[in-house]
C-alpha positions as CSV (number, residue, x, y, z in Angstrom):
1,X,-19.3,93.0,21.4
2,X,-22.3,94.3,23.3
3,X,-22.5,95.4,26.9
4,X,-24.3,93.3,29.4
5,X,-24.6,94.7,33.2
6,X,-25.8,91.9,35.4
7,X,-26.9,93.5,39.0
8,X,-25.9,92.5,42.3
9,X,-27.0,88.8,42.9
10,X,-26.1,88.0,46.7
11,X,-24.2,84.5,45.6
12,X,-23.5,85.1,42.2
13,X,-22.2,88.2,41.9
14,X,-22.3,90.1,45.1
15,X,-20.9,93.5,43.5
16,X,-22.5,92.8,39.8
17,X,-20.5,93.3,36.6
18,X,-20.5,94.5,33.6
19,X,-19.4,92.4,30.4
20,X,-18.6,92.3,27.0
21,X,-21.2,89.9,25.7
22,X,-20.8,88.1,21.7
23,X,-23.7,88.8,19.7
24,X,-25.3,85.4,18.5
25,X,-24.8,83.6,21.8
26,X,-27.1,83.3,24.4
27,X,-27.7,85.3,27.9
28,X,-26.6,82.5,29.8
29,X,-23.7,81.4,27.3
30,X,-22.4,84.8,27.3
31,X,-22.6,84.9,31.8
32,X,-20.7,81.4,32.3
33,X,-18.0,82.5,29.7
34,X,-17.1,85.7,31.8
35,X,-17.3,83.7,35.5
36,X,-21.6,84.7,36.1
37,X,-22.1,81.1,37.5
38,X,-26.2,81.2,36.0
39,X,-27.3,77.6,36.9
40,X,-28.8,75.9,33.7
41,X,-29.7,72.1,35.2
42,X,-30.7,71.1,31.5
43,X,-27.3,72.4,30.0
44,X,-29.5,75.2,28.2
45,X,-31.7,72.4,26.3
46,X,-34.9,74.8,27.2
47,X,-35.8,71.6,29.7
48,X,-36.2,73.9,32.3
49,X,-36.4,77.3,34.7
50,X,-33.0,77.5,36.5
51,X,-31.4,80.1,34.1
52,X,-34.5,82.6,34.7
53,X,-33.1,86.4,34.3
54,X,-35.2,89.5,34.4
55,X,-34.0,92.1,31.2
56,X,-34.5,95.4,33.0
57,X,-33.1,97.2,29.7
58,X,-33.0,96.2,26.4
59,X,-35.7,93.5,26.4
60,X,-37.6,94.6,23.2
61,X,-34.0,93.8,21.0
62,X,-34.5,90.2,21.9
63,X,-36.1,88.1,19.9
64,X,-39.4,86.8,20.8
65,X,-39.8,83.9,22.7
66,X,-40.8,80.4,21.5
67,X,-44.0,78.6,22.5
68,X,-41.8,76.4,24.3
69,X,-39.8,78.7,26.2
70,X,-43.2,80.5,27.2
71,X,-44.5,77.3,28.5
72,X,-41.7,76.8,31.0
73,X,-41.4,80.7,31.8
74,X,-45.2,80.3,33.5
75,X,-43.4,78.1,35.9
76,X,-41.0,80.0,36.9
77,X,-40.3,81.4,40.3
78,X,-40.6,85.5,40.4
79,X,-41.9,85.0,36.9
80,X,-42.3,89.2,35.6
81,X,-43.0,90.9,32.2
82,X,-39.5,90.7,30.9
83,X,-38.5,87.8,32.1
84,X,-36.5,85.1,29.5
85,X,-34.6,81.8,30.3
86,X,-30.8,83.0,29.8
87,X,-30.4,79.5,27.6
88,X,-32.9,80.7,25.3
89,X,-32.4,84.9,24.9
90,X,-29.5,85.2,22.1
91,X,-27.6,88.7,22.9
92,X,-28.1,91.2,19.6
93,X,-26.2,94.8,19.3
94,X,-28.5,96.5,22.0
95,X,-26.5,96.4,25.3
96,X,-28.9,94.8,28.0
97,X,-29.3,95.0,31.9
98,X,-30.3,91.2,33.7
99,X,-30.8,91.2,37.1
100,X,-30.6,87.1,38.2
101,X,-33.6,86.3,40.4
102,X,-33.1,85.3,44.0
């Protein structure tokens, strides 16, 4: 298992947490399994932006992201750097940090 920290998200996770992640599945997979309610309004079909998440730590162990996923990152809303859509970031061995945009 590897380690993600989510940071404080005012309504969906107030306090953060910390959780033991499954290699192989995605950011936003891993968050809904362990009660991080990450919104994905295409059911993680890379359709759209809603599951946009910031990697503070461990971006570089992710694999690179798809023309596709690209394309709909430039729309998204507090767009940075290291930002990835949670539906499309698959969760390696390297224990990451994802703060959920506001």
């Amino acid at each position: 298992m590897t380690q993600i920290v989510v940071l404080p998200h005012q309504e969906l996770c107030p306090e953060g947490t910390v959780i033991e992640a499954a290699p192989g599945k995605s950011i936003c997979h891993n968050l809904l399994e362990h009660g991080v309610e990450l919104e994905h309004a295409c059911e993680m079909s890379c359709a759209c932006t809603t599951c946009h998440v910031v990697v503070r730590e461990g971006f570089n162990s992710l694999t690179p992201a798809e023309e596709e996923e690209e394309d709909l990152l430039d729309k998204a809303w507090g767009l940075e750097p290291n930002s990835r859509l949670g539906c499309q970031a698959m969760v390696g061995e390297t224990p990451l940090v994802v703060e959920i945009p506001k």
